[in-house]
N, C-alpha and C positions, 0 to 999 in steps of 0.2 A: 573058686571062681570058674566058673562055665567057659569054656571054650570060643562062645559069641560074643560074650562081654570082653572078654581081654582082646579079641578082635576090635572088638566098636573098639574098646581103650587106645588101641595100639593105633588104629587108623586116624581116632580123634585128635590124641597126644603125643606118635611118636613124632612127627617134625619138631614143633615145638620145642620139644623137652631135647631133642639134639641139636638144634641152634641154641640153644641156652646153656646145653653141657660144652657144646664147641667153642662158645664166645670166655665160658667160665674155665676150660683149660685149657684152648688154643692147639687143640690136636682132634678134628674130628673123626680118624677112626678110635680113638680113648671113648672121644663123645658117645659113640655110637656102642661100645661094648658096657660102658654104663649106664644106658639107656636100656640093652638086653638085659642085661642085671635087674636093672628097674622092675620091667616089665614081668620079670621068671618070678621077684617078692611079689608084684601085683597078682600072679597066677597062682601064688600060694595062700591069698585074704580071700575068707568068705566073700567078705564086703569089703568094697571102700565105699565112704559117707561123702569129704570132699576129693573127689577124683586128680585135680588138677592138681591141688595141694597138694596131697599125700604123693604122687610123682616127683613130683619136685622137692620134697622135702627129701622124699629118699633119694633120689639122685644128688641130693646138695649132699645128704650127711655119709651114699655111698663113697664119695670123691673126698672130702671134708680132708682123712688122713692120707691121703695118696697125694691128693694134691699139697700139701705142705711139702712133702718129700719132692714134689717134683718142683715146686717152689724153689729149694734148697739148689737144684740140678738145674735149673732154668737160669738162677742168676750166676752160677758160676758161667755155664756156657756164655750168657750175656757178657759176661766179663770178657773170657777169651774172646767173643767175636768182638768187643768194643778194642780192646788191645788188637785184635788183628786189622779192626778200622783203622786204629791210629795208626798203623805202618804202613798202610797199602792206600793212598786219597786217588779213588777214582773219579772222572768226572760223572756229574750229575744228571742223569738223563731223565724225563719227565716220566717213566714206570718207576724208576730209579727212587724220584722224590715221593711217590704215590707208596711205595712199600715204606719208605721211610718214615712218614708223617702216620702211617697205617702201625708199625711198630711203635711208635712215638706211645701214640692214644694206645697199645695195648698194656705198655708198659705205665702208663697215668692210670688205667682199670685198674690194673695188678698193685698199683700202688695203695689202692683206698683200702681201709678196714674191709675183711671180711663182711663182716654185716651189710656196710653201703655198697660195695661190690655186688653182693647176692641180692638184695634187692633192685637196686638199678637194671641188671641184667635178668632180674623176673617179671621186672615190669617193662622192661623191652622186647618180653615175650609177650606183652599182654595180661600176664595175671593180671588179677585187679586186688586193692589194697586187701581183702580180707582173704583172698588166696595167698597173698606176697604174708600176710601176720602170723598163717596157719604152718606154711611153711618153713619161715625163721624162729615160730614162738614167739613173736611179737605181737604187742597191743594194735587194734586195728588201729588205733587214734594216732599212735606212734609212728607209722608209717608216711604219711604225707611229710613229717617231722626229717624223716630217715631219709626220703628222698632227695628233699629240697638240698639238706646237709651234704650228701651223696653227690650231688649236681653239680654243689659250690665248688666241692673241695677237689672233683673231677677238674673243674675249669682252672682253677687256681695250678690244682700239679700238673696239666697238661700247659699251659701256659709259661710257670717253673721249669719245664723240661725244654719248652721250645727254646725260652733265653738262654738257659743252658748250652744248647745246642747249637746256638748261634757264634756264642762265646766262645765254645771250644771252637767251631767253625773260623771264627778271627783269630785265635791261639796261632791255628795252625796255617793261615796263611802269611802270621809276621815270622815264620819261620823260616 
């Protein structure tokens, strides 16, 4: 690839493709050096055919095994900081509750299948259904199917999480 192309590439896709990787691991400087990654395989293809997709598919399957691992490292620290919650009940202050509901929904993401995860958040990049198929291996037809599913089951365990949260919330004030 020419030096002007992976330009145009770089100028057209890299935001994009780093709010997608940021939202998909929740660390945007990881976002941003897999995104360089990305970009250094796209400077090694003659050609790319779909631009957008092949982006994002490489950036979904460069993360794919790091991210499990950090998966693994995410919940444990979750752990620790929910145990260091339950010792320390500070009061609630309105940036306080904004981080809180903000971690809530990132942990409702992180809860859904891979698959509904990576779609949802590629089609809140804007791909569109036949970019979002090329990039997961998925039938375009399947995808409307995979969102709707995605949407539900987002609301449903975000909603789960909030009663949750509520409950422990009254736990700890008949204490």
């Amino acid at each position: 690839m020419r030096d002007e192309e992976l330009e145009r590439l770089f100028h057209l896709y890299h935001a994009p493709l780093v709010r997608y990787l940021t939202r998909r691991l929740g660390d945007r400087d990881w976002a941003e050096e897999v995104a360089q990654e990305t970009f250094l395989r796209a400077l090694r293809q003659e050609r790319l055919t779909s631009e957008r997709s092949w982006l994002f598919a490489v950036a979904t399957n460069l993360v794919r095994d790091e991210a499990r691992k950090d998966e693994r490292r995410r919940r444990h620290l979750q752990l620790l900081a929910e145990e260091q919650r339950d010792e320390v009940v500070e009061p609630v202050v309105p940036d306080a509750e904004r981080a809180k509901e903000q971690a809530l929904a990132r942990r409702a993401v992180d809860a859904l299948a891979e698959k509904d995860r990576l779609a949802l958040l590629m089609k809140e990049e804007g791909l569109n259904y036949t970019e979002i198929a090329e990039a997961l291996g998925l039938s375009v037809g399947s995808i409307g199917t995979t969102l709707s599913r995605a949407r539900r089951r987002l609301a449903e365990t975000y909603e789960a999480m909030q009663a949750d949260e509520r409950r422990a919330a009254g736990g700890h004030d008949a204490r």
